[in-house]
N, C-alpha and C positions, 0 to 999 in steps of 0.2 A: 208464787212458785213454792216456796217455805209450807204453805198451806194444803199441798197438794203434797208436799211427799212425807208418805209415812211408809218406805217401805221398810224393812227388818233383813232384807236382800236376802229373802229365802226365793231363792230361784229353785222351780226342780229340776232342773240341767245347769252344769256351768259348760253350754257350749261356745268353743272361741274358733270362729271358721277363718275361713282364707278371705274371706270379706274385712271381719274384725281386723285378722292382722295386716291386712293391709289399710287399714284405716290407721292404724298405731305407724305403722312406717311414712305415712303422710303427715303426723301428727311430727314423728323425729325430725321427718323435714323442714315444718315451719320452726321446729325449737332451733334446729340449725340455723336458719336464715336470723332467729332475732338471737345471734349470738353464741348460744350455748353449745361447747367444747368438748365436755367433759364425755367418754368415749364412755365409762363404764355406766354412767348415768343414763347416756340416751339408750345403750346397748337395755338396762334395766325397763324402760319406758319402754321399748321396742319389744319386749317381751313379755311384760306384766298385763293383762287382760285389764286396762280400767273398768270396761264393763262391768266386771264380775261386782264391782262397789256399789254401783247403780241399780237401783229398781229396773228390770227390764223396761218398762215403760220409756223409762227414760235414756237407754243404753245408745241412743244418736246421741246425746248430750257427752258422752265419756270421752270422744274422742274430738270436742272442740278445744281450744285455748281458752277456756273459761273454770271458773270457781264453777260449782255446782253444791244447793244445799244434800244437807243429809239429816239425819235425828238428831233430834236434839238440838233443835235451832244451829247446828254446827254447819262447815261447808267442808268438801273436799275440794283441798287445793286446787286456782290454776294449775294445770300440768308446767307451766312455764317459770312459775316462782318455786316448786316442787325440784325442777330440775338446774335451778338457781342456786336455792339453799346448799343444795346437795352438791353443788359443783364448790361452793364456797367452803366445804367442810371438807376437802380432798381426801374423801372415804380411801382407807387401805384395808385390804383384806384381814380381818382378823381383827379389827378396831372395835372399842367396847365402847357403843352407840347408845346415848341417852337423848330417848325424845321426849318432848314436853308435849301433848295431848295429841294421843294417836287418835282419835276421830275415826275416820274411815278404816283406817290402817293401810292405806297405798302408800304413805313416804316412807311407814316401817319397811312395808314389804320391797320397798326399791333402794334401803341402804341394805338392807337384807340379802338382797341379790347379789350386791355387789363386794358382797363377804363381810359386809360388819356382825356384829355379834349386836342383836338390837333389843333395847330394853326400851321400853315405853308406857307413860303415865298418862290414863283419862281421869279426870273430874267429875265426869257426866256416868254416870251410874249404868243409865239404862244402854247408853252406845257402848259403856267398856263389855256390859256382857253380850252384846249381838256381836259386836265384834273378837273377844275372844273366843268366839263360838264359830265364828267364819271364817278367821284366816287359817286353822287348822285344814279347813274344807279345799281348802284352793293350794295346799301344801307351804301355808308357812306358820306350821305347829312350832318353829323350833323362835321364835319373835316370842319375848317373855311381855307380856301385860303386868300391867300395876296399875290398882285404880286407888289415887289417891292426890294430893294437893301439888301441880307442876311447881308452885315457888318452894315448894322446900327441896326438890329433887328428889333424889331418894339414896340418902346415906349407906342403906344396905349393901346398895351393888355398887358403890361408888368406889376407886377415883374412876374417870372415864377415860378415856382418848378424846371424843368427841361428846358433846350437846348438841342438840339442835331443838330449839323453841318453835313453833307452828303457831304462836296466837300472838296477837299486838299488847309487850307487855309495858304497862307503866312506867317501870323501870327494871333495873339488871339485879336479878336477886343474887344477895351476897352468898346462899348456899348454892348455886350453880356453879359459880366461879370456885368455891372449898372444894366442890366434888372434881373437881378438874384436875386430871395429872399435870404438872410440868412440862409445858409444850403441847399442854391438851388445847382444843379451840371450841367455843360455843358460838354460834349464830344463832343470833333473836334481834328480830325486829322491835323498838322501841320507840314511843309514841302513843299520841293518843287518835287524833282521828285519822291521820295518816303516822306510818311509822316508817325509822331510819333501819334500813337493815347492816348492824354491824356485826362485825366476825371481829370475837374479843380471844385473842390466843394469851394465854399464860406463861408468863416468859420466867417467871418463879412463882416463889409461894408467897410473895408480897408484890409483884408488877406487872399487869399486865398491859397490850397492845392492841388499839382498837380498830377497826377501818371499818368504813362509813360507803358502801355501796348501795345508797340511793334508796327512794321511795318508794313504798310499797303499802299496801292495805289488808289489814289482817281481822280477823274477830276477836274479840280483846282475850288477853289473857286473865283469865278470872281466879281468884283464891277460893280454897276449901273444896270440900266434895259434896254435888249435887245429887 
């Protein structure tokens, strides 16, 4: 599958019909039955076109409970571990959101929706500029890109409210947790072929609290820029 997609999701329409969205309202449905709560999250899902991420070719694929790849050997999220993370980081409107490899750019655009202020770092060279170049197209010009190394964070726009990591990292980089306000929370899955998704909140400037919400599988988090 990897090997077949090369799109650059230059669509020339972004049409999203009564079909789509009612596919996305089926989709809320199964994230309800396996659990997920979080009102402003599914409201975000309920309303964000996945398709538009996808090669039309493959726009059935957007609306299953499945990873799907994308460039650059990357994947876009499960919609299910998407709207897991997201419920674990209880987004507040106005929250200054740092994610660790925007990829597609759909978990930007769904803390986005939900009022965070979203900052986000790719590694991968070629996905940060097809992506920077897309999500203005779909209305969310105002998500700042950064393309540069996830383990260091990014100092400039730091402290945060929120982190949130999208790849399976080896360990908890010590400059996440600096960038972090007082009361700030990161979520990153850690591990290696399977990882432990924890939600590490900062309870000062030398303790933090960690909890341990179960297994999950991610494409590893990698250093430097490709």
């Amino acid at each position: 599958m990897n090997a077949a997609y090369t799109s650059k999701r230059k669509r020339k329409t972004l049409e999203d019909s009564y079909r789509h969205k009612g596919m996305r309202m089926k989709l809320v449905g199964e994230l309800r039955k396996k659990g997920i709560t979080d009102k402003a999250a599914l409201a975000a899902i309920a309303d964000i076109p996945r398709h538009f991420f996808l090669d039309k070719a493959f726009e059935e694929w957007a609306y299953k409970d499945v990873p799907f790849p994308i460039e650059s050997n990357q994947t876009i999220s499960q919609p299910y571990t998407v709207a897991f993370q997201t419920s674990l980081l209880n987004i507040e409107k106005g929250d200054k959101v740092l994610e660790i490899g925007t990829g597609s750019g759909y978990q930007a655009c769904v803390l986005a929706h939900m009022g965070a202020k979203v900052y986000s770092i790719e590694r991968q060279q070629k996905l940060y500029q097809i992506t920077n170049q897309f999500l203005p197209r779909i209305g969310y010009g105002n998500i700042r890109l950064l393309l540069g190394d996830g383990y260091m964070g990014s100092q400039r726009f730091a402290p945060f409210d929120k982190i949130l990591v999208t790849a399976g990292a080896s360990y908890v980089p010590d400059a996440l947790i600096q960038q972090l306000k007082v009361d700030g929370v990161l979520v990153i899955p850690v591990g290696d072929d399977i990882q432990k998704m924890l939600r590490i909140t900062k309870v000062s400037e030398d303790e933090v609290k960690t909890e341990n919400f179960g297994d999950f599988r991610f494409v590893p988090f990698l250093k430097g820029i490709n």
